[in-house]
ROGUNU-573347 format. One record per residue: residue in three letters; x, y, z of N, C-alpha, C, O, CB in turn. Coordinates in steps of 0.2 Angstrom, whole numbers, plus 5000, padded with zeros to 4 digits. Glycine has a CB too. Example, Ala and Ser with C-alpha at 12.3 -4.5 7.8 and 13.67 -1.06 7.14 Angstrom:
2
<rec 'Ala' <5066 4972 5039> <5062 4978 5039> <5066 4984 5039> <5071 4983 5042> <5057 4978 5045>>
<rec 'Ser' <5064 4989 5035> <5068 4995 5036> <5064 5000 5039> <5067 5006 5040> <5070 4997 5029>>
This chain:
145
<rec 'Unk' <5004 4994 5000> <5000 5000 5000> <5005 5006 5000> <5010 5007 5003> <4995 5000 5006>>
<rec 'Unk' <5002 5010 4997> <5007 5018 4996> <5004 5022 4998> <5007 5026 5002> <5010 5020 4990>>
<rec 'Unk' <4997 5024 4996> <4993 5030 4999> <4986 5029 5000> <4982 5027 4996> <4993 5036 4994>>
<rec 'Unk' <4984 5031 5008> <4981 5032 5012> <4975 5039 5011> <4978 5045 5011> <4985 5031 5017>>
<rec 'Unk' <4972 5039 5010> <4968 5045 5012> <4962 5043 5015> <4958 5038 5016> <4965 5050 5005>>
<rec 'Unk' <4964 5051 5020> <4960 5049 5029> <4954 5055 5027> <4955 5061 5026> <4966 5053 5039>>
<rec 'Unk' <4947 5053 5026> <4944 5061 5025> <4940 5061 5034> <4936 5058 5037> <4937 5061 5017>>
<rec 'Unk' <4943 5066 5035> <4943 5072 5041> <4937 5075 5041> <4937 5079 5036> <4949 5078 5041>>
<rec 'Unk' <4932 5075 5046> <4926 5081 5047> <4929 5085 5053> <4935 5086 5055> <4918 5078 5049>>
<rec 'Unk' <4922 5088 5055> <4925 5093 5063> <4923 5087 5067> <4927 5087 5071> <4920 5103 5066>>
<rec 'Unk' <4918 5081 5067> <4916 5080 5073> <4921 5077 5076> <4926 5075 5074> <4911 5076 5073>>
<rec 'Unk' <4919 5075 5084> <4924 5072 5088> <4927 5064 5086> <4933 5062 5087> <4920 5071 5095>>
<rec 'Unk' <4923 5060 5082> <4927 5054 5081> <4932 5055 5075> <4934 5050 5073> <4921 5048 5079>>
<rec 'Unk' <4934 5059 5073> <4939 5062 5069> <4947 5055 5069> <4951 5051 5067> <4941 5071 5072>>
<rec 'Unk' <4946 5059 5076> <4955 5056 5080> <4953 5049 5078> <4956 5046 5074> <4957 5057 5091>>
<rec 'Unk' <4948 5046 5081> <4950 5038 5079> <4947 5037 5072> <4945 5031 5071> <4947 5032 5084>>
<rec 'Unk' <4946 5040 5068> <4947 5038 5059> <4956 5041 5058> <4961 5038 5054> <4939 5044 5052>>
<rec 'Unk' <4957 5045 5061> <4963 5046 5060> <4970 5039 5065> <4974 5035 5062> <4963 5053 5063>>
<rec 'Unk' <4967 5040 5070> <4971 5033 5074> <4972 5026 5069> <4976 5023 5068> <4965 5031 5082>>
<rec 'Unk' <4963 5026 5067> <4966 5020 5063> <4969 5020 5058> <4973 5015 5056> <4962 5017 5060>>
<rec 'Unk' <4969 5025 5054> <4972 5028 5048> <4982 5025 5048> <4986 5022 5046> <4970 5037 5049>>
<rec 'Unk' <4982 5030 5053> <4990 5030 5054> <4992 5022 5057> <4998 5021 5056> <4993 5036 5059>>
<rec 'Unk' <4988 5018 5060> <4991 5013 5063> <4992 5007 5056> <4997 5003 5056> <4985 5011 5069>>
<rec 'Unk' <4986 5009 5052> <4987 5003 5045> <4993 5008 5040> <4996 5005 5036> <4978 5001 5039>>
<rec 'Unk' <4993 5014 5041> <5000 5016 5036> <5006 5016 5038> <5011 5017 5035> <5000 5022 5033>>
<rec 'Unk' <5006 5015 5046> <5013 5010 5050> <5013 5003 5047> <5018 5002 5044> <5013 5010 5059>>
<rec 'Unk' <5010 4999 5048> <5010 4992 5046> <5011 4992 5039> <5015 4987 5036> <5003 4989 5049>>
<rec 'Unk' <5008 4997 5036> <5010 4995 5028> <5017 5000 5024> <5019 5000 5019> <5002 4996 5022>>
<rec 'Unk' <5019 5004 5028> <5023 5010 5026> <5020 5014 5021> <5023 5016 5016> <5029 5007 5023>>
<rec 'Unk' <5013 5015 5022> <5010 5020 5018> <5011 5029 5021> <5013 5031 5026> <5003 5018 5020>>
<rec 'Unk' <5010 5032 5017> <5008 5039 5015> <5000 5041 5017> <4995 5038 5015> <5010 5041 5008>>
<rec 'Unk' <5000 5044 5022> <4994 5048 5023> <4991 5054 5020> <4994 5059 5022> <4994 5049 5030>>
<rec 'Unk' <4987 5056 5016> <4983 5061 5014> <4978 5063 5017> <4972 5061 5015> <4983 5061 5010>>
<rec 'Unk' <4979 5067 5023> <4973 5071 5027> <4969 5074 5024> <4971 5080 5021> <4975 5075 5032>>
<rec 'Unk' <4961 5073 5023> <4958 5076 5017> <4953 5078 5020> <4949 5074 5023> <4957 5071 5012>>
<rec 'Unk' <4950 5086 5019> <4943 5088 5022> <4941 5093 5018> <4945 5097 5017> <4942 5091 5030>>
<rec 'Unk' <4935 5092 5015> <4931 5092 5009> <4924 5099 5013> <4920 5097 5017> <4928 5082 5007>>
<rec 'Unk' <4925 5105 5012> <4921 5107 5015> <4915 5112 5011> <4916 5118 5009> <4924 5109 5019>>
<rec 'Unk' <4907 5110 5012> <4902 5113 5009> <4903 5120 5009> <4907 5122 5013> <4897 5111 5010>>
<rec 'Unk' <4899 5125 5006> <4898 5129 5007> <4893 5130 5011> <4887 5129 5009> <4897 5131 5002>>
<rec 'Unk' <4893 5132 5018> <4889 5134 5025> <4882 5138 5023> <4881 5143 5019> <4894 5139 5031>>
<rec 'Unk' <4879 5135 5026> <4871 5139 5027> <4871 5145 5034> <4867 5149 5034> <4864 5132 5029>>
<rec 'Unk' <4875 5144 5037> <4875 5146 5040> <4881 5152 5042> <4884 5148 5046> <4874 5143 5043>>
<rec 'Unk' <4883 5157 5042> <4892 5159 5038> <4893 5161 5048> <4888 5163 5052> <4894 5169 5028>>
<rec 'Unk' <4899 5160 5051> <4902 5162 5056> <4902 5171 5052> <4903 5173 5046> <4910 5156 5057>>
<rec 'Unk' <4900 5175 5059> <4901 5183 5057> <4906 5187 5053> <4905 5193 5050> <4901 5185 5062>>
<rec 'Unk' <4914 5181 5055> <4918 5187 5052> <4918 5186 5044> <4921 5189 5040> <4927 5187 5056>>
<rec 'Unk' <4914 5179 5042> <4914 5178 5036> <4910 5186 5033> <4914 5189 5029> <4910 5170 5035>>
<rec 'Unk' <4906 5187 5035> <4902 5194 5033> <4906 5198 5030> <4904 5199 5024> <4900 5197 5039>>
<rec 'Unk' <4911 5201 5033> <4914 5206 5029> <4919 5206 5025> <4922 5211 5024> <4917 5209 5033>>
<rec 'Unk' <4920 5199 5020> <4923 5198 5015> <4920 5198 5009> <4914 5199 5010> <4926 5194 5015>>
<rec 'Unk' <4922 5197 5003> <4919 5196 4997> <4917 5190 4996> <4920 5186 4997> <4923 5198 4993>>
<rec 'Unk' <4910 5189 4993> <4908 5182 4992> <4914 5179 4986> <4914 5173 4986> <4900 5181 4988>>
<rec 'Unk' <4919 5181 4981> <4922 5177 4980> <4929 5174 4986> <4932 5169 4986> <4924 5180 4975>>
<rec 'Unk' <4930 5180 4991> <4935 5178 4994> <4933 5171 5000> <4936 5167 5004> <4939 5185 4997>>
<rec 'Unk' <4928 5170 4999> <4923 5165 5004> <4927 5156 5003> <4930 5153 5008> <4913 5166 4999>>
<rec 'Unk' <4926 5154 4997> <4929 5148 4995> <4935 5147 4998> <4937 5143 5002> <4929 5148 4989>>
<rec 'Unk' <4939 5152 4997> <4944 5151 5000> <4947 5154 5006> <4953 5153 5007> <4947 5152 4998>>
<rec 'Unk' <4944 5156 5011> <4945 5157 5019> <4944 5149 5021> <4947 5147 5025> <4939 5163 5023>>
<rec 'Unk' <4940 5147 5017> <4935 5141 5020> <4940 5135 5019> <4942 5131 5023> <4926 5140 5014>>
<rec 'Unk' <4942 5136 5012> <4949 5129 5013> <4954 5132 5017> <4955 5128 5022> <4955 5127 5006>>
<rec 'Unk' <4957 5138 5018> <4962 5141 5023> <4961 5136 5027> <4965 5132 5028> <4961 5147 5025>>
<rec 'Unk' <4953 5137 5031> <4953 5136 5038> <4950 5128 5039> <4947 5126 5044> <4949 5142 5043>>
<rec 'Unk' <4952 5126 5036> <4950 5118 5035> <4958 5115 5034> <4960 5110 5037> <4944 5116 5028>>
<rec 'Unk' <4961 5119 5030> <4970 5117 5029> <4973 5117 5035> <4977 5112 5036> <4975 5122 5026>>
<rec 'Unk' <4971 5124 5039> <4975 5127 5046> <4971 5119 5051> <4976 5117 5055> <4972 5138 5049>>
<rec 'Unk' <4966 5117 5052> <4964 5115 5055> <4965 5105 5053> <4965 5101 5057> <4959 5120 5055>>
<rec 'Unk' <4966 5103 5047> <4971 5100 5046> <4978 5098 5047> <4980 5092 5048> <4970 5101 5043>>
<rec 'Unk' <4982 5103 5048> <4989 5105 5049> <4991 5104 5055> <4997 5104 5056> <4991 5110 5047>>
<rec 'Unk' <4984 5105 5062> <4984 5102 5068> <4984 5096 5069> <4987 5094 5074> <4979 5104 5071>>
<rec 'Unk' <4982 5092 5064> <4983 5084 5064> <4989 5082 5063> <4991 5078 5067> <4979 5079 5060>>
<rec 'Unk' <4995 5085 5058> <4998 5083 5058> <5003 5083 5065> <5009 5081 5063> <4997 5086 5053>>
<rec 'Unk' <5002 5085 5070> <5008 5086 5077> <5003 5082 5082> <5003 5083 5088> <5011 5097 5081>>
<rec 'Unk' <4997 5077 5080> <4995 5073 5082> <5002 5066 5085> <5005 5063 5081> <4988 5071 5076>>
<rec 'Unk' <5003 5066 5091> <5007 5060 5092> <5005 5053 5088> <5009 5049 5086> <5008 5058 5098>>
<rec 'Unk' <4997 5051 5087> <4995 5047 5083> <4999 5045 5077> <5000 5040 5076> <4989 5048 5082>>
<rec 'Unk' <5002 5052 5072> <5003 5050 5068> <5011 5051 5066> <5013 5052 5060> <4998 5052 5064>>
<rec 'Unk' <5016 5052 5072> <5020 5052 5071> <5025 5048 5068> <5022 5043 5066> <5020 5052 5074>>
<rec 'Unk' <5029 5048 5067> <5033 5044 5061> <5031 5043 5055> <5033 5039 5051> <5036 5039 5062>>
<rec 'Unk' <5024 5045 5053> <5018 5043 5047> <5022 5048 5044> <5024 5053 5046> <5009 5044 5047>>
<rec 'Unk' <5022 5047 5036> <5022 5051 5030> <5015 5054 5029> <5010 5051 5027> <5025 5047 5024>>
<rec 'Unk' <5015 5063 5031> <5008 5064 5031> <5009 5068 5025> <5014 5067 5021> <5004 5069 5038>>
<rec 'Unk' <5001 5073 5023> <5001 5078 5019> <4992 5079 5020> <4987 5076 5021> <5006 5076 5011>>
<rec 'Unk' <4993 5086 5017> <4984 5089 5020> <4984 5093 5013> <4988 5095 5009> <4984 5096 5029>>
<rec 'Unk' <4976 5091 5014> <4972 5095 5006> <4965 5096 5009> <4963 5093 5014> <4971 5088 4998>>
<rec 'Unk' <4963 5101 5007> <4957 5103 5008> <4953 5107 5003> <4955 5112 4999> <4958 5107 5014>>
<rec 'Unk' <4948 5105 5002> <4943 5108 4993> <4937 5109 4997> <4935 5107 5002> <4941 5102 4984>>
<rec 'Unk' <4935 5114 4992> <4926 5114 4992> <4921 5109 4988> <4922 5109 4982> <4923 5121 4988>>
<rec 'Unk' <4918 5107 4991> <4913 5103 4986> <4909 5099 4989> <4907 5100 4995> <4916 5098 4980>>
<rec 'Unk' <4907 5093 4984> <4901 5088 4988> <4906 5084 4991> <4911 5083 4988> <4894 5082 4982>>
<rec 'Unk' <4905 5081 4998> <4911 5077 5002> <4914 5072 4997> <4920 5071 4995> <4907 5073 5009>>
<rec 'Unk' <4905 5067 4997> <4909 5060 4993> <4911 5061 4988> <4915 5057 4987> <4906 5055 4991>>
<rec 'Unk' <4909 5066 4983> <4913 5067 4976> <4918 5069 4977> <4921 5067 4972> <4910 5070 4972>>
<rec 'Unk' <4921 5072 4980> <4928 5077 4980> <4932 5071 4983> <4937 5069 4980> <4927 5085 4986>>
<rec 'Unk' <4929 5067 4990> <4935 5062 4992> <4936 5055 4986> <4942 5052 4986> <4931 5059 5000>>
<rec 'Unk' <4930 5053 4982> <4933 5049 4978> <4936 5053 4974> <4941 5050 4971> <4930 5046 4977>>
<rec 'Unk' <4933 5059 4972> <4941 5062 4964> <4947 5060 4967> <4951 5056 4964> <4942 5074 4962>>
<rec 'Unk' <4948 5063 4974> <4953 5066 4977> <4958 5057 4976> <4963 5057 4972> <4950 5070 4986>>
<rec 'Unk' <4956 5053 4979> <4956 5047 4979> <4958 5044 4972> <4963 5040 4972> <4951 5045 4981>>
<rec 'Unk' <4955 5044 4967> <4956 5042 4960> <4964 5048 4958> <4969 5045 4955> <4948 5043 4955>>
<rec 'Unk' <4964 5053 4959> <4967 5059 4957> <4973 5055 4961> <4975 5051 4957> <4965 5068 4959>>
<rec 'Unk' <4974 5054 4964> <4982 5051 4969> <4981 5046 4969> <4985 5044 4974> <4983 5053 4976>>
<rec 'Unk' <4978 5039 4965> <4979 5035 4965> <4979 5031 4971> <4983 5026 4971> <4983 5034 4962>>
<rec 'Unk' <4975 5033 4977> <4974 5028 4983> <4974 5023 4982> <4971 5020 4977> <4969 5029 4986>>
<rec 'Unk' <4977 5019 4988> <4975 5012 4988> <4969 5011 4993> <4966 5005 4992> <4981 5009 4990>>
<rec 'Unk' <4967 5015 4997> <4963 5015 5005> <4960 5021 5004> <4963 5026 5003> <4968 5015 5011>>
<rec 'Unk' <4954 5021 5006> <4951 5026 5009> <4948 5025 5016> <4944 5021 5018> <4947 5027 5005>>
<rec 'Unk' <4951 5029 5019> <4948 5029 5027> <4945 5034 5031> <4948 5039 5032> <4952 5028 5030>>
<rec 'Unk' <4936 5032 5033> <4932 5038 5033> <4928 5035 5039> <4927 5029 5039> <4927 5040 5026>>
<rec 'Unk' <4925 5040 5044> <4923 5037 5050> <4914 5038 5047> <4912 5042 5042> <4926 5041 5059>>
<rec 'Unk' <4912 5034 5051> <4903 5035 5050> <4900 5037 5057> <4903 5036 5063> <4899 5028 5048>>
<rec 'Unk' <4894 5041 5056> <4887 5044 5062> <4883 5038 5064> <4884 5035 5059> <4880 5049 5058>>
<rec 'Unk' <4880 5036 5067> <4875 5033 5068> <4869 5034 5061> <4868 5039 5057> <4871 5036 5075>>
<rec 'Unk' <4867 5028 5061> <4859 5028 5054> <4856 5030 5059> <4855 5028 5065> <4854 5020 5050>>
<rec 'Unk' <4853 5037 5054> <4843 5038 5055> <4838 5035 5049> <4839 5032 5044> <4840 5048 5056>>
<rec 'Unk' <4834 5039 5052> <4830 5036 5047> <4831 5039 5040> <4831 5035 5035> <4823 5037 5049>>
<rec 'Unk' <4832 5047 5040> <4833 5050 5035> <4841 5050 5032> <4842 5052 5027> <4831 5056 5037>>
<rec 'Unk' <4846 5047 5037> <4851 5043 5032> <4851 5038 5029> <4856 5038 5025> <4854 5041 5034>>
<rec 'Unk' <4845 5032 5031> <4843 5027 5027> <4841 5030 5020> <4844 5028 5015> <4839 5022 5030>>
<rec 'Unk' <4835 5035 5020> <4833 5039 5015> <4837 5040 5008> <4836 5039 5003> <4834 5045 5019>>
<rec 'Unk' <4843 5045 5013> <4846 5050 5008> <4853 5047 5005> <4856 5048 5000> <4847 5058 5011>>
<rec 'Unk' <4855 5042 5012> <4862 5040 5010> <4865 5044 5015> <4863 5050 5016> <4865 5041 5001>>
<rec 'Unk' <4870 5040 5018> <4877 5046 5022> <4884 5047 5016> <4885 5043 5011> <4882 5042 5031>>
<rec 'Unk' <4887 5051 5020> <4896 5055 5016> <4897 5046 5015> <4894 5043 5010> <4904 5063 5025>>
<rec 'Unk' <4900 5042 5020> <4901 5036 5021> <4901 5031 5015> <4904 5030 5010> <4898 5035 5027>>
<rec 'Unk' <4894 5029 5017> <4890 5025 5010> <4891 5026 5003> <4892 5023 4999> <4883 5025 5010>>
<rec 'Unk' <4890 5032 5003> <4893 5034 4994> <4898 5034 4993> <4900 5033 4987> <4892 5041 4991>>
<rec 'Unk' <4904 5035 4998> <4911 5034 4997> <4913 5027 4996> <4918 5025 4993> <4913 5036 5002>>
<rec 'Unk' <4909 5024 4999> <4909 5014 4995> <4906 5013 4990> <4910 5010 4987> <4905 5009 4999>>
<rec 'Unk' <4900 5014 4987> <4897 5013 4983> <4900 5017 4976> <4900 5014 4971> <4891 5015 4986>>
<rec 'Unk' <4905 5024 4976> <4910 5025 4970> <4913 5025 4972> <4916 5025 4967> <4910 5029 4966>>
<rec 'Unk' <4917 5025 4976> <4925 5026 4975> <4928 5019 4970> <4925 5013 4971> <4929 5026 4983>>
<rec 'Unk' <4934 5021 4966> <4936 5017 4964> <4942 5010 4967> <4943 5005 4965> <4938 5021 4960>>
<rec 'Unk' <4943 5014 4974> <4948 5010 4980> <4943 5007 4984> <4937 5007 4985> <4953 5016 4984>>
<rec 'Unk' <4948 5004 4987> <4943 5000 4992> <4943 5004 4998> <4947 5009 4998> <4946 4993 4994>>
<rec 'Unk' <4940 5004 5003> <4935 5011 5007> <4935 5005 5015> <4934 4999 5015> <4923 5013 5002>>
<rec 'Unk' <4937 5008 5021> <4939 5006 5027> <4934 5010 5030> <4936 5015 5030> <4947 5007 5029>>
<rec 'Unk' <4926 5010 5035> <4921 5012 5039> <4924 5012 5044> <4924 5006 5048> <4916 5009 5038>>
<rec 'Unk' <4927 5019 5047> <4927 5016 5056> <4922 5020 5059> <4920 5026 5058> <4934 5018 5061>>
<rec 'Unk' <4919 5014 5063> <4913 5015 5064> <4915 5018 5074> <4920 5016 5078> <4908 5009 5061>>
<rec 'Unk' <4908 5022 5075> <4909 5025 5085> <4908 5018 5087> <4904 5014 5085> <4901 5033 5090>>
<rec 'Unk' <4914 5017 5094> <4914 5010 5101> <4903 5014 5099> <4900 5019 5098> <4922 5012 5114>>
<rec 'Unk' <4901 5005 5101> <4893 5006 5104> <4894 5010 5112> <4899 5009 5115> <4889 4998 5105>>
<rec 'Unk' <4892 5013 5113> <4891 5017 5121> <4885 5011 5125> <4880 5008 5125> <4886 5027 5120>>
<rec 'Unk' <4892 5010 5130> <4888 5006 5135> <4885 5009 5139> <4882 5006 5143> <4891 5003 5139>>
């Protein structure tokens, strides 16, 4: 295996899609590509306000890069060959281009709990199996005792 891509949200189970991440690219001497794919917000944080709607897109990877670049001094992934990317777009599509574009061997993406309206519409997760062209690793949250 040569290249790993980890795709990264804000939520808390992050670290262990990441933990697993780097533990199979020690075992295999893989390269990690920290990857977070981020929509355009319905809702804009205030200082977004006073920029230009073009300069918008890109604050938005800025701070998804900067906030990527925090994983990177994660002891988790120490001695890992990292690297961080961050785009605008639809999650699953951007993480499988991203994936096909670097020739992944792995993809690795943590999942939510099913609702009903996830069975519905499909989660980020499920569509990332269903196209990607690589094979696709689900880590899923410990059940809560």
């Amino acid at each position: 295996m040569s290249t790993i891509v980890v795709a990264l949200d804000t939520s808390p189970r992050a670290t262990s899609v990441l933990e697993r991440a780097a533990r199979l690219a020690r075992a295999s001497n893989a390269k990690l590509l920290l990857l977070r794919v981020v929509g355009l917000p319905q809702d804009l944080p205030m200082e977004f306000y006073g920029i230009s709607p073009n300069a918008l897109p890109g604050q938005l990877v800025a701070a998804a890069q900067k906030a990527l670049e925090a994983y990177r001094t994660n002891p988790v992934v120490a001695g890992v060959d990292t690297e961080v990317d961050a785009h605008i777009g639809t999650p699953w599509r951007t993480i499988c281009q991203v994936a096909e574009d670097r020739k992944a061997d792995l993809i690795v993406i943590g999942t939510h709990g099913h609702t009903v309206l996830d069975t519905l519409l499909g989660t980020t997760a499920a569509r990332v199996v269903n196209h990607a062209t690589c094979s696709v690793l689900v880590v899923r949250e410990p059940a809560a005792e």
